[in-house]
N, C-alpha and C positions, 0 to 999 in steps of 0.2 A: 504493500500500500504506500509505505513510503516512496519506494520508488516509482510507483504510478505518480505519485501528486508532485512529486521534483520536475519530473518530466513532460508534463503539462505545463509546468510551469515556466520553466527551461522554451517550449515548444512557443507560449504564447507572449513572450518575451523576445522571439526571436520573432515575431509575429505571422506564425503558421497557423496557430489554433487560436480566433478568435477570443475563446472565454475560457483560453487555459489557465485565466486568474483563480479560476476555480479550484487548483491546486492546492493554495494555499488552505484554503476550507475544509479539505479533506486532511491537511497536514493538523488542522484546529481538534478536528474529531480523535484523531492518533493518540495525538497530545492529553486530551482528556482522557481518553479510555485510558492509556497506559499508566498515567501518573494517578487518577484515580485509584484505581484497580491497587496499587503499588501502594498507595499510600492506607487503603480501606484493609488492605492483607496485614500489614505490618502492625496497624492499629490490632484487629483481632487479635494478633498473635502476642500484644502487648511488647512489642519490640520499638514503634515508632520514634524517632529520635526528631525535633528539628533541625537539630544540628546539622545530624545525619544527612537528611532529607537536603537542606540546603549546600550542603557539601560537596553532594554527588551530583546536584544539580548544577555548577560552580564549574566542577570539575570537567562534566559531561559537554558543556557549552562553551564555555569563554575561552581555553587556550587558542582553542581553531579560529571565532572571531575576533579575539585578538591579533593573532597574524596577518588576518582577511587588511582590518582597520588598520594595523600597521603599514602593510603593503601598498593599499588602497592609498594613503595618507601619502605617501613618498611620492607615487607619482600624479597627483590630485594636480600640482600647479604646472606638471606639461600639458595638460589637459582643460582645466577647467577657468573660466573668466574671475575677475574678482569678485561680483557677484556672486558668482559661483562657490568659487574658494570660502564669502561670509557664511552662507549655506550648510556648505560640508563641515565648517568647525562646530557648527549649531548640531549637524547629523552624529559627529563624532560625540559628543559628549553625551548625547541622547541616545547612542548606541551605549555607551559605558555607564549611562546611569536607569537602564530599561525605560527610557521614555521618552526614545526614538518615535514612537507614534505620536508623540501631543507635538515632538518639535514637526514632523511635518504636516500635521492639522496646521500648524502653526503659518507654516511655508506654502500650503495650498492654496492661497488666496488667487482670486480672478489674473493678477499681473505676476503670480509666482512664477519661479523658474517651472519649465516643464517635467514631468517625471524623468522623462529621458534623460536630465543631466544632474541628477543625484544619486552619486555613486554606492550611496546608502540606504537608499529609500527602500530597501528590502529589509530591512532589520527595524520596519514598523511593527510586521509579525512577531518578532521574535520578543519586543515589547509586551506585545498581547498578552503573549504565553505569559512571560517572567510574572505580566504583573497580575494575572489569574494565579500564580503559581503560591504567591505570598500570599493570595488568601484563601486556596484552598484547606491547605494544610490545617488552620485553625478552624476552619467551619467544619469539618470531616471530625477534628479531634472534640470541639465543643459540644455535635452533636449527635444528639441519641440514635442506634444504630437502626431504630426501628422507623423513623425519620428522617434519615438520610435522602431515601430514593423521591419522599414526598417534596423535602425541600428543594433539592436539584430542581425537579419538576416544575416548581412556581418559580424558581429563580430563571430557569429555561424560560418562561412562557412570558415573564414579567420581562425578559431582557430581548425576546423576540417581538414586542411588543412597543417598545422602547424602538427598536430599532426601525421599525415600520414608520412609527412618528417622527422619528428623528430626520429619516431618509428623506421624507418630503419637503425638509425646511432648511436643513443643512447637512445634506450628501455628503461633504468632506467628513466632515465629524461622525457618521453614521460606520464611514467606512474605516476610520482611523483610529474610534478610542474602544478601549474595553468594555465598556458598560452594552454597548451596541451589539458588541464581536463574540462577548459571555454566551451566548446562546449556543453557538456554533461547538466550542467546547464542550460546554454544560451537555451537549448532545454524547460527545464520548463520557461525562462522566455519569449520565444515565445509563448507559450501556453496561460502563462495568459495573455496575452497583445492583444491576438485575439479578435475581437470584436467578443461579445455576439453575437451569434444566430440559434434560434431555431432549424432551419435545419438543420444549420448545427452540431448541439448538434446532431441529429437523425440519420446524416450520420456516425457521430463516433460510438455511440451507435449500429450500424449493425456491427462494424468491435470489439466491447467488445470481443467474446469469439477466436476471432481468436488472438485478442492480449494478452488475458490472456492464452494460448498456448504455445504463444511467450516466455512470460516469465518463465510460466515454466518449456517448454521442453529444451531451450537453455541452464540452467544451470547444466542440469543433462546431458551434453553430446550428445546435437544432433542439433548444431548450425554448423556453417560455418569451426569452429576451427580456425577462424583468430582473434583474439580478438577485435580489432577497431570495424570490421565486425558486431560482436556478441554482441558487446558494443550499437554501433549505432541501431541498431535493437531491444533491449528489451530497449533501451532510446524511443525508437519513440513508443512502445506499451505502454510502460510506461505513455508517455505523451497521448494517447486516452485511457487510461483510467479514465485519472484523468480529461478528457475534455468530458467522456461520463458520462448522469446522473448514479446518483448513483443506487443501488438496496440493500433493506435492506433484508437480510436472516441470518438464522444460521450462517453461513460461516462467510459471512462478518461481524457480529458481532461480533466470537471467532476471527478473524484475528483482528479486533480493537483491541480487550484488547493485543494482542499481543505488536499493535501498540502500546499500551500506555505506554508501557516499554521498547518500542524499545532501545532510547538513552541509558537507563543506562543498557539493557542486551548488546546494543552495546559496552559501556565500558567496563566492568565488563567482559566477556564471554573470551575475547583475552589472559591479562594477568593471565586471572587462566587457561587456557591451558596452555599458557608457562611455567608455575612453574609446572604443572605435568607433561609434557614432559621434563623439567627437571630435577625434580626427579627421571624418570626414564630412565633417558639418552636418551635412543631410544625410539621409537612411545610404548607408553603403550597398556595396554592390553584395549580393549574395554568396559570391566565393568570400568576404572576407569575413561575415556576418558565421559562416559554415566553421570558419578556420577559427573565430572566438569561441564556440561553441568546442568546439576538438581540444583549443589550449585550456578551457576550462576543465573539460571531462580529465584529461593529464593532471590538471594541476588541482583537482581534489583528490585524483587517488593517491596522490605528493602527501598532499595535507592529512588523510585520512589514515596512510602508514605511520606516516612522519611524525605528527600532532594527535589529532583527533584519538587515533587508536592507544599509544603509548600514554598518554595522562590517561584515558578511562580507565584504562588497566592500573594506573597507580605506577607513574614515572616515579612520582616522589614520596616516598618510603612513609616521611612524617607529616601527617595531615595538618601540624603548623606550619610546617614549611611552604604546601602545597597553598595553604590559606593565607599567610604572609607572602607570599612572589603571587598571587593573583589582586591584592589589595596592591600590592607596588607598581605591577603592570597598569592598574586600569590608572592612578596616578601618574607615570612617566606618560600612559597613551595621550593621556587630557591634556596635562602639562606641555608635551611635546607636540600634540597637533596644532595647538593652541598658538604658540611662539611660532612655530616650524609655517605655519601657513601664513600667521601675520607677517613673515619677514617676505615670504613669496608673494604677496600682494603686491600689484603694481605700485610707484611710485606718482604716475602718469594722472592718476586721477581717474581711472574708468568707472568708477562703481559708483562718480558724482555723474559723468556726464551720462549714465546708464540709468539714474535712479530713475521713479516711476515718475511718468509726465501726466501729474491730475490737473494740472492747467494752475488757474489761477491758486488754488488750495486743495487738498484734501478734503476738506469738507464740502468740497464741488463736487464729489463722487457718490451722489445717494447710493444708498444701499436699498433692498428688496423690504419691503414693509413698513418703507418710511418716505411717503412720495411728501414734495417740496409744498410748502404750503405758501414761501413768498421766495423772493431770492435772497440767500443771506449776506450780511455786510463783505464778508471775505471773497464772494461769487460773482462780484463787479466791482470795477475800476472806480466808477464817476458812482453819485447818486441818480443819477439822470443816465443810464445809459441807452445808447441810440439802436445797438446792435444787440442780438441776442446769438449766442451759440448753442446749439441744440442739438443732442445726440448721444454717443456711448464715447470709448474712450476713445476711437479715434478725435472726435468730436475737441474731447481734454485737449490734445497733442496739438490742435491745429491753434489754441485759444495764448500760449504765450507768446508766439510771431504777432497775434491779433494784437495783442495787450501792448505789444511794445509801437505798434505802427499804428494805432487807430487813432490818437491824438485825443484831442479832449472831446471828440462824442464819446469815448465810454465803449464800451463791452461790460453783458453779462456775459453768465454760463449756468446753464441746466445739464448736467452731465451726468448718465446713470452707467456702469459697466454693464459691457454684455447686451444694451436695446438698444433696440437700431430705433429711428424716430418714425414712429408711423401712429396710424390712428385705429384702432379698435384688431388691431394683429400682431402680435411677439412671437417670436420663435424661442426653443428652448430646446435643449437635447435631450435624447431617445433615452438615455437612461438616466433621468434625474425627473424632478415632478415640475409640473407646470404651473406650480404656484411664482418660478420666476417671470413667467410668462404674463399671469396674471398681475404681478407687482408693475411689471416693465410696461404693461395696457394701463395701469392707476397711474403710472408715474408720467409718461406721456398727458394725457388727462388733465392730470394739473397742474402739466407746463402749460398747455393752453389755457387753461382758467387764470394763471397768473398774468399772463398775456394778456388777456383781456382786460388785467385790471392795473395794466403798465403802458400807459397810452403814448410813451415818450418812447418806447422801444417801437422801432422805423423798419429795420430788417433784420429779420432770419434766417441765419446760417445753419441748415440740420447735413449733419456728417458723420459715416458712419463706413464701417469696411462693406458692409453692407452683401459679405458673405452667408451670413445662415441660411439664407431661402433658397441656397442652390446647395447646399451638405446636405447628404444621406443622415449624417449624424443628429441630424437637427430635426424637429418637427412645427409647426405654426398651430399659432393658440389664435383662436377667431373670435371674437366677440359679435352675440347676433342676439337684439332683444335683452340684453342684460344675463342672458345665458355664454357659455364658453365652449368651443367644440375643437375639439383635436384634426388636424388636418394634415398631411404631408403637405412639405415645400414645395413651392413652387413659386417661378417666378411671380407670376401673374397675380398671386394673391400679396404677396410681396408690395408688389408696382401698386395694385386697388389701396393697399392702408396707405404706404408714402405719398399718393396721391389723397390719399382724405387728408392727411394732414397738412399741407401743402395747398388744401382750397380750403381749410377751417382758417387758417393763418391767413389769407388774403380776405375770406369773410370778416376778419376783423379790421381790415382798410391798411394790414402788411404786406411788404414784399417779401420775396422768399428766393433764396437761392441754394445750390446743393456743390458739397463740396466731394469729390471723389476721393477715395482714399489713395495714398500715395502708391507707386508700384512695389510688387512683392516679389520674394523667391522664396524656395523651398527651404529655406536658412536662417536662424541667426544673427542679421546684418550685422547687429550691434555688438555680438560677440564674435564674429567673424572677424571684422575690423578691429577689436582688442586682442586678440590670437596673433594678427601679421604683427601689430607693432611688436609684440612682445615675444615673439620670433618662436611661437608654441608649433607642435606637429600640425599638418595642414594636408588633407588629402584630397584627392577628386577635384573635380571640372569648377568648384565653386571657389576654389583656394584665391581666387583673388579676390573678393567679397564682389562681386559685379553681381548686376540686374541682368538678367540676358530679356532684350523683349519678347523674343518668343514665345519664352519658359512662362514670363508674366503673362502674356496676352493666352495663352492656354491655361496658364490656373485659373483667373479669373475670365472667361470668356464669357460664363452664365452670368457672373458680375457688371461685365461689361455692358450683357445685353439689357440685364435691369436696367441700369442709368439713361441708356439710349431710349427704353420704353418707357421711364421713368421723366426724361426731357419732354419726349414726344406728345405722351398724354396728359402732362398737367402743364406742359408748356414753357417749364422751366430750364433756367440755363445751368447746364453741370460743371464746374470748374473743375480741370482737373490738372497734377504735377506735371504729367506726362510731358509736355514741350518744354519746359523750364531744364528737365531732369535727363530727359531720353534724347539720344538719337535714333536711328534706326537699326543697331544694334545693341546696346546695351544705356543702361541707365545708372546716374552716380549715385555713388550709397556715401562717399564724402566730401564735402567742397572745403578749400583751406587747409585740410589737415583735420579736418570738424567732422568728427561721427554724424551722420541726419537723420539715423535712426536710433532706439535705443536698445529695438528687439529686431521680431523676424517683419513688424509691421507698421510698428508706433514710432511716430518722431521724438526723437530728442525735445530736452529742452533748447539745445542750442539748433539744434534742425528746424526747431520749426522757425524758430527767430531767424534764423541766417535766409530762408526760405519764402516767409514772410517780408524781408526787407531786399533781400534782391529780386523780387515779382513783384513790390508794390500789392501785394497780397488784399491786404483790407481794403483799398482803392479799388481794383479790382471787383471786390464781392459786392461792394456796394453799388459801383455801376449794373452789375452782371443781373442783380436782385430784380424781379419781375413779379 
């Protein structure tokens, strides 16, 4: 079993098997039953020690990810941007203090680094575990044995319940902390705590091949596509299998040996993809992606001879010894990643010109459940402002060129992440609830009501990447009659809400005009451009950070067509980078020596200023506004 859920996991990592995330869920079930089971035996038998318990836990875990984090650590600054580098010293110490999961709850935010470039972001799981692990032991010893299987039960059902709610309001946290994740465990340790017996071993044993089905057809894409859903369902096959007798075959011998390097390819396997996707900015080519995979499979069986296997067995004779050098280790780890990455941080200044561009303020970024009820003092220049900026964070990025060039009429900003500006339709992703959907329709809403009641703001700028309505990933929330209906994307319903919003703003005796988002590539600009200066490994067709137009005009091509049906049918004129930036081969990512991005698609602070004053930017939108 282990070895099935590495492997999935391994698989969907490399991204062959869409929802081999699911791996990790069955690693959750493992973990329960086994350390349950372990812990419930020892109690009966009146032997149980926490000491004990904590010892062999200690011993069983951390030598192997200590080397992973050591390793990992060493070569993090050929690799990673300074942003990046602040990131992983955050990862590092929350892998050495089990609560690697709350730091990148912490780190998942709208403008976070992507998962792809956190060399650690695997050792959220192993958080789970640890920090289930501290409290099992005391619930198992405190309570009565007749009891046991009752409590599991409402604590399973109370924390599957929890997680349903949670998932709809804030997915990051559903998916990262314990309280959410308890269920999925609590599933193996219902399992071991069932009283032994025969039949009913016999009745699990009928249902073996339908649940080993389970597991593997769900992660290659033919589950429910709700994840809870798909979660809870290869947990509960997971748990009869490990409750039906075993059978020895080929099969399940090669899937052992897999198993028996599970942990240290589960190490090992993460951060050497992220240093090759790294290296080559964008998704590498498949022979090199194949050749990570091979240097990982090698370099756990290294670990699992070398490490892993010799401390379980008891390298070190005295269990003070073993327990003093593991306290000293995770101190040199922290200690030294801490200095060793602050000294590898640029000099240059990237992680200023890189930081996140909310425009005028931070508090220009409403969030989901809190739409604007006027504009606040920090959200415009003047009292009187003439111009209004309206839209998501491309929307942010466009507004400190505006601020510096628009002279004394003033600029606001109404700025929400993630909504594009339209009128009675948000788009949101397939796997997350549409209550952001429904925020991003109120928050729209009552940027117009505020409009209404700001008779001195003259033009509207709404901007936006205005990608979602052409992603698979994505779905449209419709508003019809004060009801909300789910719809896939499409253009066209897309073009119908930016055009309602677009003639609600000229009902009110406004101009409007629409600003295109800048051109993109499959990349990183902003860290791409930090990499050359800093003379870091660079691989593939993108190593010089360039735009290729091509590349641009085929990502967004569905984008493209919105704007053009978007001009057409509300009569608006589209402003876009394109001629200031492109020729007809490629387009500049920096003028000066000046990054103009800060990511794969948001301008700088200094980008957009630098961009804003040699286009005559605000001059420009003001004329163009119709």
């Amino acid at each position: 079993m282990r070895g099935l859920s590495v492997l999935l996991v391994v698989l969907f990592h490399t991204q062959i098997a869409p929802f081999g995330y699911l791996g990790v869920d069955i690693f959750f079930v493992i973990s329960g039953f086994l350390i349950t089971g372990l812990i419930a035996t020892q109690l009966e038998q009146s032997r149980f020690s926490f000491w004990e318990f904590y010892y062999r836990r200690a011993k069983r875990l951390l030598p192997t990810a200590y080397v992973v984090i050591a390793l990992t650590t060493i070569a993090a600054p050929f690799f990673l941007s300074d942003v990046g580098l602040g990131d992983f010293r955050s990862q590092v110490l929350g892998a050495l203090t089990f609560t690697g999961n709350i730091v990148l709850w912490n780190q998942a935010a709208y403008f976070g680094e992507s998962a792809e470039t956190k060399p650690l972001l695997h050792f959220w799981s192993l958080a789970v575990e640890e920090q289930y692990y501290l409290l099992l032991p005391a619930f198992l010893a405190l309570a009565p044995k007749r009891w046991r299987l009752t409590a599991v039960s409402l604590l399973l059902v109370a924390s599957l319940a929890l997680c349903l709610y949670v998932a709809i309001r804030h997915p990051y946290a559903a998916f990262y902390l314990m309280p959410t994740r308890f269920w999925e465990i609590a599933i193996g340790s219902f399992g071991a705590l069932l009283p032994a017996s025969a039949r009913v071993a016999a009745k699990f044993a009928a249902l073996r091949l339908p649940a080993l089905a389970l597991i593997l057809l769900i992660p290659i894409g033919l589950g429910s596509q709700n994840p809870i859903v798909d979660a809870a369902l290869v947990c509960l096959a997971t748990l009869i299998l490990l409750l039906s007798p075993s059978r020895d075959n080929v099969a399940v011998r090669s899937m052992a040996r897999i198993g028996d390097i599970s942990y240290s390819l589960y190490l090992v396997h993460w951060p050497v993809l992220v240093y090759v996707r790294a290296a080559w900015l964008a998704e590498p080519p498949a022979l090199a992606i194949y050749a990570a995979v091979a240097f990982s499979v090698v370099a756990s069986l290294v670990l699992h001879r070398f490490v892993e296997k010799p401390f379980r067995q008891g390298f070190f004779a005295s269990r003070g010894r073993m327990a003093s050098g593991l306290l000293a280790a995770t101190v040199l780890l922290g200690f030294a990643s801490s200095v060793g990455i602050g000294a590898a941080e640029s000099r240059v200044g990237f992680s200023e010109s890189q930081r996140i561009n909310y425009g005028l303020a931070r508090a220009c970024d409403f969030t989901s459940g809190s739409p604007p009820q006027a504009i606040p003092e920090a959200c415009q220049t003047t009292d009187r402002p003439e111009l209004l900026v309206w839209g998501d964070s491309f929307a942010m990025a466009l507004v400190p060129g505006l601020a510096k060039t628009i002279g004394e009429a003033g600029l606001a900003q109404l700025t929400m992440s993630g909504c594009f500006p339209a009128i009675g339709v948000a788009a949101f992703k397939r796997i997350a609830s549409p209550s952001f959907a429904e925020d991003c329709i109120r928050f729209n809403d009552s940027v117009l009501g505020i409009l209404k009641n700001r008779p001195e703001i003259k033009t509207v700028v709404i901007s936006s990447p205005f990608d979602a309505p052409d992603s698979k990933d994505f779905m449209l929330l419709k508003r019809r009659d004060r009801t909300f209906t789910e719809v896939d994307t499409s253009v066209d319903g897309a073009v119908e809400g930016i055009k309602s919003l677009i003639e609600a703003v000229r009902a009110l005796g406004r101009r409007v005009v629409v600003v295109a988002p800048p051109p993109v590539a499959g990349f990183d600009i902003g860290d791409c451009l930090e990499r050359k200066v800093r003379g870091n490994l660079m691989l593939g067709r993108h190593s010089d950070c360039q735009i290729y137009v091509t590349d641009y005009r085929r990502m967004r091509s569905r984008t493209l067509e919105l704007l053009n049906q978007v001009a057409v049918k509300a009569d608006v004129e589209v402003v876009s980078y394109h001629d200031f930036l492109c020729d007809d081969t490629k387009c500049r990512t920096e003028i000066d020596g000046k990054s103009l991005y800060r990511d794969s698609g948001h301008l700088s602070y200094e980008g957009s200023e630098i961009i804003a004053q040699k286009t005559r930017l605000a001059e420009r939108l003001v004329r163009a506004a119709r």
